[in-house]
Wavefront OBJ file of the C-alpha trace (Angstrom):
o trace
v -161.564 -11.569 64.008
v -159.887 -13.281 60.854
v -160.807 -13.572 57.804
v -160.148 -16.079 55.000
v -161.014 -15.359 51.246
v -160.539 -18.892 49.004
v -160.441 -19.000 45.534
v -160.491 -22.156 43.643
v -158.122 -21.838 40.446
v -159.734 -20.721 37.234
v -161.030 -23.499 34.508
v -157.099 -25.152 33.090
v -156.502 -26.255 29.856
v -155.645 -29.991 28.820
v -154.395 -29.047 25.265
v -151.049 -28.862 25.668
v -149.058 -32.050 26.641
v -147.227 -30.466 30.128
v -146.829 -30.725 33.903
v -149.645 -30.372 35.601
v -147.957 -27.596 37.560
v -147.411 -25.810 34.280
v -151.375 -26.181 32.453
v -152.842 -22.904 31.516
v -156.182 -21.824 31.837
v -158.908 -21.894 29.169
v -160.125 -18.557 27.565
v -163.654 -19.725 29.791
v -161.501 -20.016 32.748
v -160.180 -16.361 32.175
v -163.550 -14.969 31.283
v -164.850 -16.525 34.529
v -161.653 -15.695 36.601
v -162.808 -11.688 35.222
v -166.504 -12.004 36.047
v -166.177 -13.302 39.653
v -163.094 -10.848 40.482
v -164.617 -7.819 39.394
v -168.196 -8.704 41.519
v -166.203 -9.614 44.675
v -164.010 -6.501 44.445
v -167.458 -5.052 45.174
v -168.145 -6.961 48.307
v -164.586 -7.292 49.669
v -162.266 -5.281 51.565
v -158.759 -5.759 49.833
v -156.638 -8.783 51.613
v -153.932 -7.752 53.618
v -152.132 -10.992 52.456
v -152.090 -13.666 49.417
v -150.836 -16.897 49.317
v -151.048 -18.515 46.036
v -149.961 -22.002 44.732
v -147.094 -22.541 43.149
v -148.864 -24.164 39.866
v -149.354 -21.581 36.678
v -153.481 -21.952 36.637
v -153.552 -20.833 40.340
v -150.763 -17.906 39.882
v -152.631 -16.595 36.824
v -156.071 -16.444 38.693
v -154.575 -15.067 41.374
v -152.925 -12.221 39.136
v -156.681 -11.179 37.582
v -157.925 -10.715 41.246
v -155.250 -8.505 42.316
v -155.341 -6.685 39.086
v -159.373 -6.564 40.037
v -158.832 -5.658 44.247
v -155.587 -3.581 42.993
v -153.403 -6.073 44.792
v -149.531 -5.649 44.197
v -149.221 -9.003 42.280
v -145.389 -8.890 43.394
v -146.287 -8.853 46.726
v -148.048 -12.177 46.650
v -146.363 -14.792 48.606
v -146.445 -18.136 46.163
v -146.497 -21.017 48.670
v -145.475 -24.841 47.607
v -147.192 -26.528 50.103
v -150.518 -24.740 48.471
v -150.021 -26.903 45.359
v -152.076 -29.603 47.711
v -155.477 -31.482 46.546
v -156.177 -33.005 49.971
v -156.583 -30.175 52.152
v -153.435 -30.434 54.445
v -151.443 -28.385 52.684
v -153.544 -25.721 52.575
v -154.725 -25.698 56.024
v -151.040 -25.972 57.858
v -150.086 -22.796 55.088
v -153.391 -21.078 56.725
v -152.381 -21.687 60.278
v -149.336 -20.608 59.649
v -150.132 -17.195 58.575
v -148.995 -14.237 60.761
v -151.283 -13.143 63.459
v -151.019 -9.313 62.858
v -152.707 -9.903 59.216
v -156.647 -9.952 59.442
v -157.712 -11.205 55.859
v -156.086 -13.546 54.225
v -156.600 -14.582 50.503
v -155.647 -18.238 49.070
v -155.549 -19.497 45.767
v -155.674 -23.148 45.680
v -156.741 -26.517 44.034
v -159.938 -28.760 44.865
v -160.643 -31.048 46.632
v -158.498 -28.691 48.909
v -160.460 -25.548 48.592
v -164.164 -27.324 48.826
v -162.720 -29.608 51.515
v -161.281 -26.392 53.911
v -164.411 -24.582 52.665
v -166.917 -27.439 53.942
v -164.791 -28.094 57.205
v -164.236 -24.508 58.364
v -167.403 -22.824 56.963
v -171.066 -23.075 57.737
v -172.824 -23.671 54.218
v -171.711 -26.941 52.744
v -170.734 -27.155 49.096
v -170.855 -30.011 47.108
v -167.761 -28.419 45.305
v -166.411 -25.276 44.769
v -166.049 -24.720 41.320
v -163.360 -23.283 39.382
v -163.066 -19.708 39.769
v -165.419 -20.163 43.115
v -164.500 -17.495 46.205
v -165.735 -18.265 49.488
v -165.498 -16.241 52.546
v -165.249 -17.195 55.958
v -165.172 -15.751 59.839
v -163.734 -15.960 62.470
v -164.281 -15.452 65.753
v -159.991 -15.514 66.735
v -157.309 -13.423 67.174
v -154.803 -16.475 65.682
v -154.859 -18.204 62.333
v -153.187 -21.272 64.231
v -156.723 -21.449 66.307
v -159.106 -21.353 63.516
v -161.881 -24.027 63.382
v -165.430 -23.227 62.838
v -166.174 -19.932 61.122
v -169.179 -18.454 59.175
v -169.269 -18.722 55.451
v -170.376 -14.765 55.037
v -170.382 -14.969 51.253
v -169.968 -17.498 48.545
v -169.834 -16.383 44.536
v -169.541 -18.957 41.751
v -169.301 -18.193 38.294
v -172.498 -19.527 37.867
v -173.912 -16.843 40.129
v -172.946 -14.104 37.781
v -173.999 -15.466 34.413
l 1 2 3 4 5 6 7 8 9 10 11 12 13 14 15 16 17 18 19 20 21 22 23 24 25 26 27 28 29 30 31 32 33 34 35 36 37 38 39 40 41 42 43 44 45 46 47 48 49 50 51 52 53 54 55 56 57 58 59 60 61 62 63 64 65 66 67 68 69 70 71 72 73 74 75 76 77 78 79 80 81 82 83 84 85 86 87 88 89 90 91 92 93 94 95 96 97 98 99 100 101 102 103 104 105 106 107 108 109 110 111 112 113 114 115 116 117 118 119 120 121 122 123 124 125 126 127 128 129 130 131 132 133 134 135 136 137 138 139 140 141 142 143 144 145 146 147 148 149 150 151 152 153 154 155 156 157 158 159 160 161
């Protein structure tokens, strides 16, 4: 059985005039990040690995839910090919993942995270939003043979308010 926890990058900010891998997120974005971290931390056994994106929005979300699941933020594995809107990215860095871990925790961009969400899950979402965790099963002993799984929980910022 594997599991897969995504997490759709916290609300950014388009103040500042910079790279898109270097926005930060809004003070909404961090409030959000906060609120949905703390209620899964609840609900959720604590991943045995993360994989984060290399871009700051996605590294900072993914340092208030390991703060939140007391995750060693240094032990997060910050993966390039997870800076990926399209879905590709994401996946092959999924079915890559070593066999011997059992839950797996990604912190990623959309269309990416709604797309892997909708394709692999069994509740469609018209997107996830920022800040957005859903889980899904699966009935494998290899990340490389994933394909459909069971969306087993789903919290949006929205859900909490």
């Amino acid at each position: 059985m594997k599991t897969l926890i995504i997490v759709r990058h916290a609300k950014s900010s388009w103040e500042y005039p910079v790279d898109d891998k270097d926005r930060t997120l809004k003070l909404r974005g961090i409030t959000d990040a906060h609120l949905v971290a703390n209620h899964i931390a609840t609900k959720i056994d604590t991943p045995e690995t993360i994989y984060s994106s290399i871009a700051n929005r996605a590294l900072h979300t993914c340092a208030i839910f390991t703060r939140c699941l007391k995750y060693p933020f240094n032990k997060v594995v910050i993966k390039e090919g997870m800076y990926d809107f399209g879905g590709s990215g994401l996946v092959d860095t999924i079915k890559s993942c070593d066999n011997a871990v059992n839950t797996l925790m990604v912190f990623g961009h959309n269309h990416a995270i709604t797309a892997v969400a909708n394709t692999y899950g069994s509740q469609f979402f018209d997107n996830v939003p920022t800040s957005g965790v859903v889980v899904i099963q699966f009935d494998t002993d290899s990340w490389e043979t994933i394909n459909a799984g069971k969306t087993i929980l789903k919290v949006f910022p929205k859900d909490l308010k």
